[in-house]
Structures are given as C-alpha cells and as structure tokens.
C-alpha positions as CSV (number, residue, x, y, z in Angstrom):
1,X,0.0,0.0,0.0
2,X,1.1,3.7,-1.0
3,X,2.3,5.6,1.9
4,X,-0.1,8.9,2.8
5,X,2.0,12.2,2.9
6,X,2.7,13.4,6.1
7,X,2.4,17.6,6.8
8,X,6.6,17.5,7.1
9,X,7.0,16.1,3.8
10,X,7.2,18.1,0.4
11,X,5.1,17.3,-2.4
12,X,8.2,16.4,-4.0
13,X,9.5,14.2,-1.5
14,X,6.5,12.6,-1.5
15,X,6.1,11.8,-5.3
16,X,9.5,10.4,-5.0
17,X,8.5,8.0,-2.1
18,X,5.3,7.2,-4.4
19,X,7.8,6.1,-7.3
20,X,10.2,4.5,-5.2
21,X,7.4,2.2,-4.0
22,X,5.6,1.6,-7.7
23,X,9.5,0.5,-8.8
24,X,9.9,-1.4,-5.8
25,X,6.5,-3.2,-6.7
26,X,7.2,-3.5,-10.2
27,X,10.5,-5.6,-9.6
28,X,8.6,-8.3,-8.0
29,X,6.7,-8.9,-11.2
30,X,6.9,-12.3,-13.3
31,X,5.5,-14.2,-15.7
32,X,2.3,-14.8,-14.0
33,X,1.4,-11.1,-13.4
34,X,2.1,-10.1,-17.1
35,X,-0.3,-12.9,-17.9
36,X,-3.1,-11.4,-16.2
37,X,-2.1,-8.0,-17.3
38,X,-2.6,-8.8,-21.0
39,X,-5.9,-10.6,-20.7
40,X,-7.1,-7.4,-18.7
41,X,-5.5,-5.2,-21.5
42,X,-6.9,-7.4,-24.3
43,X,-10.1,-6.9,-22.4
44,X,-10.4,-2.8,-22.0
45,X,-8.8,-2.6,-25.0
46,X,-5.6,-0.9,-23.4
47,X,-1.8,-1.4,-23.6
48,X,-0.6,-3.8,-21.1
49,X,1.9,-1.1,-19.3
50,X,-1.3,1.3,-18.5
51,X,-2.9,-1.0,-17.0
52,X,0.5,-2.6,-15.0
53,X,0.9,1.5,-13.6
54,X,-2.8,1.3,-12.6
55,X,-2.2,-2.3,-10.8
56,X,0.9,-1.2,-8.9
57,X,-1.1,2.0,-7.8
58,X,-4.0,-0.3,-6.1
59,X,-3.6,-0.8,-2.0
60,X,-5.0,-4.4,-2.7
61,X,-2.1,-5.2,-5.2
62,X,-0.6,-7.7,-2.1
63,X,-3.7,-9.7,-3.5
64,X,-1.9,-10.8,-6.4
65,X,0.7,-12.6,-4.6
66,X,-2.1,-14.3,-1.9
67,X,-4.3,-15.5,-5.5
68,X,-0.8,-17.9,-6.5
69,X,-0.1,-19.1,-3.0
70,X,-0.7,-22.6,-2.3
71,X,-4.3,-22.4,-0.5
72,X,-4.7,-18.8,-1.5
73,X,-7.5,-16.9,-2.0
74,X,-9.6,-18.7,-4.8
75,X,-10.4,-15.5,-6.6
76,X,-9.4,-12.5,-7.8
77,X,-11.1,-9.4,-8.7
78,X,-10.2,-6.1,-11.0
79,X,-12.5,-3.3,-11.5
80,X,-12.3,-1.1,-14.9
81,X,-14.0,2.1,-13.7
82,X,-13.7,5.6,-12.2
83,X,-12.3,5.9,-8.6
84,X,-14.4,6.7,-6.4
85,X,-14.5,8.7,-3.4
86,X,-13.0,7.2,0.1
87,X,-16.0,7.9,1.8
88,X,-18.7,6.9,-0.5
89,X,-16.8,3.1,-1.0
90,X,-17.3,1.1,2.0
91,X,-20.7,-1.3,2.6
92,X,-21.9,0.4,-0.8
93,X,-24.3,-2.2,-2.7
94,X,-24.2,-1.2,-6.7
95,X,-27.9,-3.1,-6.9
96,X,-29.6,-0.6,-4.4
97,X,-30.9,1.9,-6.4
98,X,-29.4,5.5,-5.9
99,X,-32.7,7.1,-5.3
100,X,-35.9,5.9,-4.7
101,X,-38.5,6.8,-7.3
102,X,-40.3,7.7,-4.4
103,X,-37.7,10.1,-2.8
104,X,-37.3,14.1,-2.8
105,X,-33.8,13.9,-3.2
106,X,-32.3,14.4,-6.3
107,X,-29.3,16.0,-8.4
108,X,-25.9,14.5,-9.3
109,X,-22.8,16.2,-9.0
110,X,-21.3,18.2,-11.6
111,X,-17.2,17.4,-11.0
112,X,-16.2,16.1,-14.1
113,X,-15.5,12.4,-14.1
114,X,-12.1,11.2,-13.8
115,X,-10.4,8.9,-15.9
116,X,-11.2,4.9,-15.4
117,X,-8.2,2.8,-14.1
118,X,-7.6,-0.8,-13.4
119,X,-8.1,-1.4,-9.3
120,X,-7.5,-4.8,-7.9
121,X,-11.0,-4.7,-5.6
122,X,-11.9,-5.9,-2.3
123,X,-15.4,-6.7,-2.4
124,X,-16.3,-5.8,1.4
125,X,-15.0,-2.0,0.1
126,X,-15.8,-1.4,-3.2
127,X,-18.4,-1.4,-5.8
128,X,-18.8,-2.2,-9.0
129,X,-20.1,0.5,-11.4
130,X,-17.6,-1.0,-14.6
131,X,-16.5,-3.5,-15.9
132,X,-15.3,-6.5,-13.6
133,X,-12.4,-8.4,-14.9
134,X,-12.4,-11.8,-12.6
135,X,-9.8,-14.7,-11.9
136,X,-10.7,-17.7,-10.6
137,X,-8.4,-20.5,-9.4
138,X,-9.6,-24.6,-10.1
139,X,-8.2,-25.1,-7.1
140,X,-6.7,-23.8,-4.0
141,X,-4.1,-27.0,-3.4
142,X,-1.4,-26.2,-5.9
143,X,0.8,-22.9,-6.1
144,X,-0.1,-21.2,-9.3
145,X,3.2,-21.2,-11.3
146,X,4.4,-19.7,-14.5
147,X,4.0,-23.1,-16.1
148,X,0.3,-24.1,-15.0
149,X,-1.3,-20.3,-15.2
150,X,-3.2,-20.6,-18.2
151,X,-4.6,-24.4,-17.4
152,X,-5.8,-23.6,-13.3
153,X,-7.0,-20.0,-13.5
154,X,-10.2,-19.1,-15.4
155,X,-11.2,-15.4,-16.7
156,X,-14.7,-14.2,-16.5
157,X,-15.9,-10.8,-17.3
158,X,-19.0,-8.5,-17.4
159,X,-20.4,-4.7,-17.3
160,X,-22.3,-2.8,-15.1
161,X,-22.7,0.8,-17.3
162,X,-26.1,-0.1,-17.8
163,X,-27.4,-2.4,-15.3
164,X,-27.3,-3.4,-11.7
165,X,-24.6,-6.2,-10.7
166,X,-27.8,-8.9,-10.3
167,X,-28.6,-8.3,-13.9
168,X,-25.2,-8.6,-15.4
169,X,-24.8,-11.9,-13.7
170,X,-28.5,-12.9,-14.8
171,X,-28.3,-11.8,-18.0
172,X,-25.2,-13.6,-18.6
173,X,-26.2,-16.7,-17.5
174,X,-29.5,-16.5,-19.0
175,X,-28.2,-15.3,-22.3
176,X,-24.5,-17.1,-22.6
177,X,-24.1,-20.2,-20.3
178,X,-27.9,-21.6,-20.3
179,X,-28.2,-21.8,-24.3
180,X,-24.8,-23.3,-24.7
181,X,-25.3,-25.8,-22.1
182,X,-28.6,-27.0,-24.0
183,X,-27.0,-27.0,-27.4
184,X,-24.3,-29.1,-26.2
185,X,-24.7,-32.7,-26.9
186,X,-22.9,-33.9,-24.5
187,X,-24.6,-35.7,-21.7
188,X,-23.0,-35.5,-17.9
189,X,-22.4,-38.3,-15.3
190,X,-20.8,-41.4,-15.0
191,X,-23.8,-43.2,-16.8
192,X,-24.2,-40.2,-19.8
193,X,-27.6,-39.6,-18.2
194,X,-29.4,-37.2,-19.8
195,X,-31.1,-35.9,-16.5
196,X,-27.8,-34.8,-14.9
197,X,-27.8,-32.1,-17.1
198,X,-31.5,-31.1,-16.8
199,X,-31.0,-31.2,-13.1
200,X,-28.3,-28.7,-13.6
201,X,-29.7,-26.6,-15.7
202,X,-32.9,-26.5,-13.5
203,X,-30.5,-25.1,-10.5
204,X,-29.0,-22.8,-13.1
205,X,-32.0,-21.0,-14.6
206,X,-33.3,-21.0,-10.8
207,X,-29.9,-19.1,-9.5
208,X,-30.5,-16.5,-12.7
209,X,-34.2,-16.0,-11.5
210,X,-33.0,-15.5,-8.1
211,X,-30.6,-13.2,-8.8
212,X,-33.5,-11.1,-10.9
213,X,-36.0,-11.3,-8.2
214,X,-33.0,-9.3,-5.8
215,X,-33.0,-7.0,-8.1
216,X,-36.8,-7.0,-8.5
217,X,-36.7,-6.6,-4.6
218,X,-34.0,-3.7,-4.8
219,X,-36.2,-1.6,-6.8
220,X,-39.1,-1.9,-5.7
221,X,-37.7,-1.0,-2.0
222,X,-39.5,2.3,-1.0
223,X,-37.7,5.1,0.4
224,X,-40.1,7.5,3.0
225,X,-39.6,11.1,1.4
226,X,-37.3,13.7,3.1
227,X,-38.7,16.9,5.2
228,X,-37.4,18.9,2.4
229,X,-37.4,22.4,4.7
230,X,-36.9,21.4,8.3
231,X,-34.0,18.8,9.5
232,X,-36.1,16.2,11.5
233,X,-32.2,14.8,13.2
234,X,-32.0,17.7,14.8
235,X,-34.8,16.6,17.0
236,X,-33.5,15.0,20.1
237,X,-35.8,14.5,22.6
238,X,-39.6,15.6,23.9
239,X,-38.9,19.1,24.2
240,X,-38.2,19.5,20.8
241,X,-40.6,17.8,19.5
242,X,-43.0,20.2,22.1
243,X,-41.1,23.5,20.5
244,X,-41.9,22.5,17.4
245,X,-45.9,21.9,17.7
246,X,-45.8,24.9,18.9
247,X,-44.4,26.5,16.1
248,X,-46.9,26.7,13.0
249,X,-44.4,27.5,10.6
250,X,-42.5,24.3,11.8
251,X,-45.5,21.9,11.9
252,X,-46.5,23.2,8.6
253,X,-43.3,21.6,7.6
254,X,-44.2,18.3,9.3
255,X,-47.6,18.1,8.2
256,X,-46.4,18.1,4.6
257,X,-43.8,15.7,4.9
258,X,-46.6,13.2,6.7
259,X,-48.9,13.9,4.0
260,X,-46.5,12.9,1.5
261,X,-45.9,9.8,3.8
262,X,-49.3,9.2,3.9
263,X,-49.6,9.2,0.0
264,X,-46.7,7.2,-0.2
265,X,-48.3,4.4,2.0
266,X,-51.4,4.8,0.1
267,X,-50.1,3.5,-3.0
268,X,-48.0,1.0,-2.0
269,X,-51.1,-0.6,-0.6
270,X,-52.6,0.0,-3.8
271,X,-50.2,-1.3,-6.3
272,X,-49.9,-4.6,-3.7
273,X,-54.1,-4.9,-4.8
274,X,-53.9,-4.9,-8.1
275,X,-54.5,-8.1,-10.1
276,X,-51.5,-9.9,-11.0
277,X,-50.1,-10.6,-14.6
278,X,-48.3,-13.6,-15.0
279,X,-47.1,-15.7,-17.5
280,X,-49.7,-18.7,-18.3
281,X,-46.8,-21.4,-18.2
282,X,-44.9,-19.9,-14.8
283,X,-44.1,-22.9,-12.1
284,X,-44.0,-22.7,-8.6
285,X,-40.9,-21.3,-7.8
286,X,-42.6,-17.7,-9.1
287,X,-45.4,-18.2,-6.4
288,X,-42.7,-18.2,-3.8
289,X,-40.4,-15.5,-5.4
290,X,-43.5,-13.0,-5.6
291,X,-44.1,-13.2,-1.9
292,X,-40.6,-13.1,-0.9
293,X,-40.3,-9.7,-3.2
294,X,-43.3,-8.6,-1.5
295,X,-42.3,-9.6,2.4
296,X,-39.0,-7.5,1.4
297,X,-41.0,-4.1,0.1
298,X,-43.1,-4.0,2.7
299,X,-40.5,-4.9,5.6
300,X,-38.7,-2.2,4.4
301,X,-41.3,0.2,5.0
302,X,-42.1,-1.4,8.6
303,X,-38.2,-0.7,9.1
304,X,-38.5,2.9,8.3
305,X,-42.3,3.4,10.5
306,X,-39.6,2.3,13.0
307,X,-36.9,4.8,12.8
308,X,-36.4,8.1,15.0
309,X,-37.3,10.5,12.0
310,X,-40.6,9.0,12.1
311,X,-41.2,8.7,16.0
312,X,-40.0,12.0,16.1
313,X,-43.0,13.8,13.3
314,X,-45.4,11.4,15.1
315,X,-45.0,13.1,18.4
316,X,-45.0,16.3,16.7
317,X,-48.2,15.8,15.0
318,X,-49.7,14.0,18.4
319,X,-48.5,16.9,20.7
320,X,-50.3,19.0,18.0
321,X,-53.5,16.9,18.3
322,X,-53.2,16.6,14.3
323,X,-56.0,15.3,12.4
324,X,-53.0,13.1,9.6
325,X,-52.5,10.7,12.9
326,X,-55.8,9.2,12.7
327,X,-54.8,8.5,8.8
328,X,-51.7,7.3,9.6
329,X,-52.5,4.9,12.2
330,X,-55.4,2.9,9.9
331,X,-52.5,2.7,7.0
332,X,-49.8,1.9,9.7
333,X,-52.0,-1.0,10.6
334,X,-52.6,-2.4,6.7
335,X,-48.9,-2.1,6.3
336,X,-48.6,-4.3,9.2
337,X,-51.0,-6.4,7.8
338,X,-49.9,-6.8,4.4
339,X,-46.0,-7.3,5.9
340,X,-47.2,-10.6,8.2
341,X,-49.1,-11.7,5.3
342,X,-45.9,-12.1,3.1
343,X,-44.3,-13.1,6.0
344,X,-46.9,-16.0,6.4
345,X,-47.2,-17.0,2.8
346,X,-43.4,-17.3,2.2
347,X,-43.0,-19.5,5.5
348,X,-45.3,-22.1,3.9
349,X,-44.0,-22.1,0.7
350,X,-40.9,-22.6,1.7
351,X,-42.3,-26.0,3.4
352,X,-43.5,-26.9,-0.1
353,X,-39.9,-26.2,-1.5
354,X,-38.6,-29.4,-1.3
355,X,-41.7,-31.1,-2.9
356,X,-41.6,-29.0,-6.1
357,X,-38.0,-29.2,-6.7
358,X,-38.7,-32.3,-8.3
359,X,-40.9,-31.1,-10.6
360,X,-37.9,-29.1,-12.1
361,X,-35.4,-31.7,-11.6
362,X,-36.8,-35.4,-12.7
363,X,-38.6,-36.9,-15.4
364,X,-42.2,-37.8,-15.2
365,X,-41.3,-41.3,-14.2
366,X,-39.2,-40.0,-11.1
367,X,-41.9,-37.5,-10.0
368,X,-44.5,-40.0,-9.7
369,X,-42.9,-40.9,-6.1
370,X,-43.2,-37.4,-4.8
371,X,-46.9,-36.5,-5.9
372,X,-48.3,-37.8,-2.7
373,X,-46.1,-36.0,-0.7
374,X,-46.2,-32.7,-2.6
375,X,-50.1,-32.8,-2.6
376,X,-50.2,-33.3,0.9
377,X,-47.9,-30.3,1.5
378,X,-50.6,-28.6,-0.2
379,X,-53.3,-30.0,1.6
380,X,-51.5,-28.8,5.0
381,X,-51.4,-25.0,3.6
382,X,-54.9,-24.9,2.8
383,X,-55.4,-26.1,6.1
384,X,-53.7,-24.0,8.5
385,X,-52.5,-21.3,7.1
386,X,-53.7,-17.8,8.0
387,X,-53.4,-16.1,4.7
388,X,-53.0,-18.1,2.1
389,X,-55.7,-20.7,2.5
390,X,-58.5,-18.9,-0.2
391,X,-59.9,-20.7,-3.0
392,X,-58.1,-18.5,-5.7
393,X,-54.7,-18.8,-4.2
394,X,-55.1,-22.8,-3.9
395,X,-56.1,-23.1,-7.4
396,X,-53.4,-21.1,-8.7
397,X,-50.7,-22.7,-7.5
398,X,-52.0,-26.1,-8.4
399,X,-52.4,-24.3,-12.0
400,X,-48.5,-23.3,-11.6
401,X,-48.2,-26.9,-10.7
402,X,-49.5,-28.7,-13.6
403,X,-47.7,-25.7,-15.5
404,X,-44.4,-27.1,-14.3
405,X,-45.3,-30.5,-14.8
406,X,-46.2,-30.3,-18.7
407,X,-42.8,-28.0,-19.2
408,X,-40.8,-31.0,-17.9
409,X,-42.5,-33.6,-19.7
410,X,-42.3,-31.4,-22.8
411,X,-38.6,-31.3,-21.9
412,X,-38.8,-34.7,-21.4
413,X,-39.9,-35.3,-24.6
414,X,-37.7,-33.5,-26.4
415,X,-34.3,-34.1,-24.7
416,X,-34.2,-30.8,-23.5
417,X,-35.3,-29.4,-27.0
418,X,-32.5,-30.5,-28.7
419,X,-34.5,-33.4,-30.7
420,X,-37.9,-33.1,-32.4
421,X,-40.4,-36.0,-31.6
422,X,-39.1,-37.1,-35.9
423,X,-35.9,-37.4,-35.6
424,X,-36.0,-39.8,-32.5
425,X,-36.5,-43.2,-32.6
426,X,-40.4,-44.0,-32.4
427,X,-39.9,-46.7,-29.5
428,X,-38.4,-44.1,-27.3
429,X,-40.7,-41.4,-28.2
430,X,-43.8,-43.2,-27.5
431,X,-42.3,-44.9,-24.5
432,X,-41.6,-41.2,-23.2
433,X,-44.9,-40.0,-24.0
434,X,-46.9,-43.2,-22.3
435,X,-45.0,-42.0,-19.4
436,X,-46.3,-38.4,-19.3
437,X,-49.9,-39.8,-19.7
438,X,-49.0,-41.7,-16.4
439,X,-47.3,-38.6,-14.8
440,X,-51.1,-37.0,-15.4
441,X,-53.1,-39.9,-14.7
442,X,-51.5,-40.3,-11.1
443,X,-51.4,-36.6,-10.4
444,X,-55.0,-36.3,-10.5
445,X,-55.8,-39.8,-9.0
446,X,-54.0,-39.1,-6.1
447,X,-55.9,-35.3,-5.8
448,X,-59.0,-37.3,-5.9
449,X,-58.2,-39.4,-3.2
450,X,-57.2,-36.4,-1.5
451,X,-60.5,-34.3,-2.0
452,X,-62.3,-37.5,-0.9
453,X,-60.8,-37.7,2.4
454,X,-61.7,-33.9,3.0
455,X,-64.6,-34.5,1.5
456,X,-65.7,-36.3,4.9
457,X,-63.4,-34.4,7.3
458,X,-65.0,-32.2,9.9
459,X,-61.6,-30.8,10.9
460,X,-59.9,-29.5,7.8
461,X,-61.8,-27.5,5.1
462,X,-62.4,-29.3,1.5
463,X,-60.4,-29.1,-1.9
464,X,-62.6,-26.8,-3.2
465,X,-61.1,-25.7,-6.1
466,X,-61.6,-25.6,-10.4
467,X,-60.2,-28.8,-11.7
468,X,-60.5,-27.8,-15.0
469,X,-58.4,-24.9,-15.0
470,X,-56.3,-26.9,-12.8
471,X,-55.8,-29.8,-14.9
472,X,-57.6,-28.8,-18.4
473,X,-54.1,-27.9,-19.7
474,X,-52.3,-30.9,-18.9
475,X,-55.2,-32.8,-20.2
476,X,-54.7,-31.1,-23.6
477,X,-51.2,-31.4,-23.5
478,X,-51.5,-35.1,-23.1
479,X,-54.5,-35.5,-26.2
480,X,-51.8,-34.0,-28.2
481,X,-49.4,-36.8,-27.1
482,X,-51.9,-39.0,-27.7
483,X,-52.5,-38.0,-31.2
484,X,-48.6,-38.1,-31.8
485,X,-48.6,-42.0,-31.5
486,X,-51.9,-42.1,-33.7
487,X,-49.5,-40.6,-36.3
488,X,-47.0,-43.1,-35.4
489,X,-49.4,-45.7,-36.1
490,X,-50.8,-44.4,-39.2
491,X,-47.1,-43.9,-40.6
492,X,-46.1,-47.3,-40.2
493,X,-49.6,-48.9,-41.2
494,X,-49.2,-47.1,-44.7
495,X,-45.1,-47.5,-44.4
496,X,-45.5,-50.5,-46.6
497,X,-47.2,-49.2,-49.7
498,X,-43.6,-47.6,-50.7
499,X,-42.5,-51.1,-50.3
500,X,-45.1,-52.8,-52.5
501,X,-44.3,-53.7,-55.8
502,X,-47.7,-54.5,-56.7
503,X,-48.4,-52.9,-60.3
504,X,-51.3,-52.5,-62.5
C-alpha cells in the first residue's frame, strides 16, 4: 500500500517516495502477473503497461501474490472504472438503487468524471459500477506457477454501465451459459444420463431468477420522502418535538412531509391490490419469489415506520393533536398487515420447496414418487394457514403446478429441446410419452383421493377448487401426445405401400 504524505513532507518528497514504492513493486513482477495484465489489457482494450501503472497504484495489489499461494484466495477481482470517493466506497451495494422513485432527493454532481483505471477490488470495500475483470483458481491446493497459469486460473468478465450487478450476472447466465449448455450434446455423469444435465440446468435457470428477483426486490424498495425544509435529526428528545408543535411555521413543515408519507403508503397498498399478470406457463418457484419480493417491500417500510425520523414527526403531530394521525395509524395498521401476510405466505412455501424441486429436476417417471407427498404439502397450507388458505390462491398454485409439470415432460420429450419427436426413434418417443400420460393420470388420482378424504373431514376445510383450470391444460397437453402416437401408427400402417411392388 502507498504511503499517505505526512504535513513534514514536500510534495516532492513525496512523489519520489510514491515512485520509489511503484519501482519497488514493479520488480517483483513475473510471468504470471504479465499474464493477467494482457488478458485485462486485451479486455479494456488498453496497452498492457497502463494498466500494470494502474495495478501497482492499487492498495489491494498484495492480493496478487495471496491468489498464486498454495491455498490462497480462490479468486481474484479487478474493476475497470472511475475511482471513487474514500467515503462513499465502503458497505456500498451497486444493486440498491441510488434514489428511490419515491424520494425528494435528487441532483448528481457536476465534478467532471475522472479517468477509469484498473483497481484490484476488495469486495467488502468497493463497488462495481464498470466492468469486472475476474480470476478464478480450479483449485486452491497447488501454487499457481508460471508453467500451470493458463490451465488452473479461469477469466470471466462483465459490465455494469447499464445495469445493476444482479442483472449482469443474470443476464449472462441466461443469455450465454444456459443456451450453450442445451446446445451441447454432451450428456453428464458417470452413466451419460441425460437428467444430470436437466438437473443442472434447472439449478442454473433457478440461480439467474434468483438473482432477478433481488433485483426485483432492490427496486421496488420504498424510500419514505425527506422533510425537504426542516432537519427532522435535529430533533433530540420531547422538548423539541413540544417547541416544534408549537411553532406553525415548523409543523406546517411536518404536516407536509406526513402527507406525502401518507400518500406514499397509500399507493404501495394500492399497487400490492392490483391483479397480478403472469405468464400462463410460470411454475411454482414464481409463487414463492413473488411473496418473498413482496415480504421484502413491505418490511422495508415497517423498518422505516420504526426509525427516530418517524417517532419524532409522530410526536410532533400528536403533541399537536393533528387530524393526519388518525390516517396514519389505519395505514400503519394495513402495512402491518400486508407485511405478516408475506411473511406467512413465504414460511409455507418454503415447506413446499422441497416437494416441487422435483418437478424441475426429474422426469415424469421420477416425479410420480413425490406426488403424494407434494399434494399433501398442499393440503397442510390450505389447512392452517392464515393467509393463504382462499380458493383463488389454492387453485393457482395447483395451475402453476400442472404448469411445471407439462414443461418437464415437454422437456422430457424433447431431450431438452435438442431433438424433435421425428428425428428420434419411435420406440423411445412413445415410450416417453406413455410415461407423461402416467405422470397425469397419477397426479389427478391421487388429488382425488385427497379431495375424498376432506370430503368427509370435519376438521380441515375441502379441496374446493376448479379442476378444470387446474388440470384442463395438462389434459390437452396429453390429447396431443396422444395424437402423436396415432401418427406413429398411421405412418407405419401405410409405411409398406412404398414397399409394395404391386403394379397394374
């Protein structure tokens, strides 16, 4: 790390020290440095000794040398990008939005941007607002020599001009890694089984819609408006707060910033009523990232009800005897509401996790083992829990379900969508499909048994629900599969008229 001038030392002296150290630095290069230099360079489109000044400049650069030591650190991280100010860098998260859409603030500053260097990054200081050049080790046994550099360290790289860190890494996943993996006819696994890599994929295209529903969750995060003309953390304790009701200029500050509050709240609560549009062939996993986005937004807003700012304006306007408190309490109370109501959905379907992961990781033959148990997981939300236990919300998670089921056996079907049902074998194909028809067959069966036994239950309340928007689509699904081997049939029945050699 670069010594800091002290007030004895000349600007001169100083400089010199600064050299002295880059020099000093730049002797203990090798082989391996230069190697990562010119991928970076390569990368930024710079000349390999700009961006070895800008590495010897970075306090991390004692990073380098930790990455090629024998159980090391397993990765390594540059940023391409303009500095950024000491006091703005630590526990900075480049996803958060900078301002709520929400918020009074606004402006940006007007400095002129400096010029974007190379930084080797430690990720608990800085943030990514570039490009991120990154270096990851195979493994952390070995020493990383000049000889095995290019074989045990990987480079992986992405942008964040545009677009929070979450949607870089989604995007690239989503848009890169996913469609080669599926394209690739290579099958995984000591056996070549095709289902290793649908398993994978599965956890992949999970992670990436993950990683969008943070971001999703980021944005959506609402940010209570500043008192643009009065300083409310200058309030201290209940004398101020006593002053101030007594002043009307003062409260007439207050009263607008609760008003805007109070308009705030309002249409949180009336975007979180509005009917929800959602893909028609969405599985489960959405049901449970929709609630978990929404626990987060409105959590958020409990968090902020909680702080001093807000105690503070609500003693104000109570010393006052204010007419807003009486709004503010009945909206305080359906925030509270709508956060335990997240809160309660998401605990239960995260019970049902487990029983749905199958649907995106096995074939139809392997899921017929955990339909009981994933019906009855249903069957115990519907029973006891507070919130989510209506008609509507039942039915359209089965629906997402059965959505999840026919996008697997159509995956199924199709090796991934890699082969059309003609240019497999017939035997296979119709083998595959008799086993969707079974996947269908049992998943009703077993929800009939189910409804039965609630049927005649006086403690737990009946499956109540559409079964034909439930299962109508899996139904036509499997006519179509059905109609498939009718073709089959027909094909081969007339398959021997271009054999005939009858004439005449």
């Amino acid at each position: 790390m670069f010594s800091r001038p002290r007030p004895n030392v000349s600007v001169a002296e100083y400089a010199q020290r600064l050299r002295d150290e880059r020099e000093q630095k730049r002797s203990g290069l090798d082989e391996r440095h230069r190697y990562l230099f010119d991928i970076i360079a390569t990368r930024i489109d710079k000349d390999r000794s700009a961006v070895e000044d800008n590495v010897l400049e970075s306090v991390n650069f004692n990073f380098m040398n930790k990455f090629f030591n024998a159980d090391g650190c397993q990765y390594l991280i540059f940023f391409y990008q303009e500095p950024e100010s000491e006091n703005n860098q630590a526990g900075i998260d480049n996803a958060r939005p900078a301002y709520s859409p929400y918020s009074s603030r606004s402006g940006a500053s007007s400095a002129k941007p400096a010029k974007p260097k190379v930084i080797i990054a430690d990720l608990n200081e800085q943030r990514l607002r570039g490009i991120c050049l990154c270096f990851i080790r195979n493994s952390k046994k070995s020493i990383i020599t000049e000889q095995n550099i290019a074989n045990e360290v990987l480079f992986y790289t992405f942008e964040c001009y545009t677009e929070s860190l979450l949607q870089a890494l989604s995007r690239s996943i989503s848009d890169i890694y996913v469609p080669y993996l599926q394209k690739s006819n290579i099958n995984w696994g000591i056996n070549n089984d095709p289902m290793v890599k649908v398993n994978f994929l599965s956890h992949l295209n999970n992670f990436a819609d993950t990683l969008n529903s943070a971001h999703e969750s980021i944005n959506e995060k609402i940010l209570l408006s500043d008192c643009e003309k009065f300083d409310l953390t200058q309030i201290k304790n209940t004398s101020d707060c006593i002053a101030i009701a007594s002043n009307n200029e003062y409260l007439g500050y207050i009263e607008e910033t609760m008003k805007k509050w109070i308009q705030q709240m309002k249409e949180v609560l009336a975007e979180s009523e509005q009917i929800r549009r959602e893909a028609d062939d969405i599985g489960p996993r959405a049901e449970l990232n929709y609630w978990k986005r929404r626990m987060t937004k409105f959590n958020f807003l409990l968090d902020q009800i909680k702080t001093q700012k807000v105690k503070a304006v609500l003693t104000i306007l109570q010393t006052a005897r204010s007419k807003l408190i009486q709004q503010w309490r009945i909206l305080d109370g359906k925030i509270t509401d709508a956060a335990n109501e997240a809160k309660d959905n998401v605990r239960y379907l995260y019970t049902l996790e487990k029983f749905y992961e199958p649907l995106y990781n096995s074939d139809p033959v392997a899921m017929l083992e955990y339909i009981p148990g994933l019906i009855n997981a249903v069957r115990m939300i519907h029973s006891i829990s507070q919130y989510y236990n209506t008609s509507e919300r039942m039915t359209s998670l089965f629906i997402k379900i059965t959505n999840q089921m026919i996008t697997s056996s159509k995956i199924y079907i199709t090796n991934n969508y890699t082969q059309t049902i003609w240019s497999q074998n017939q035997t296979h194909v119709k083998s595959k499909i008799r086993d969707c028809i079974k996947l269908n067959e049992e998943y009703q069966r077993y929800f009939q048994i189910t409804k039965t036994k609630l049927a005649s239950s006086s403690t737990e309340p009946p499956f109540d629900f559409s079964e034909m928007y439930i299962f109508g689509k899996f139904d036509s699904f499997i006519r179509r599969c059905e109609k498939i081997i009718d073709v089959y049939s027909i094909i081969n029945m007339y398959s021997c008229l271009a054999e005939s050699k009858i004439e005449g």
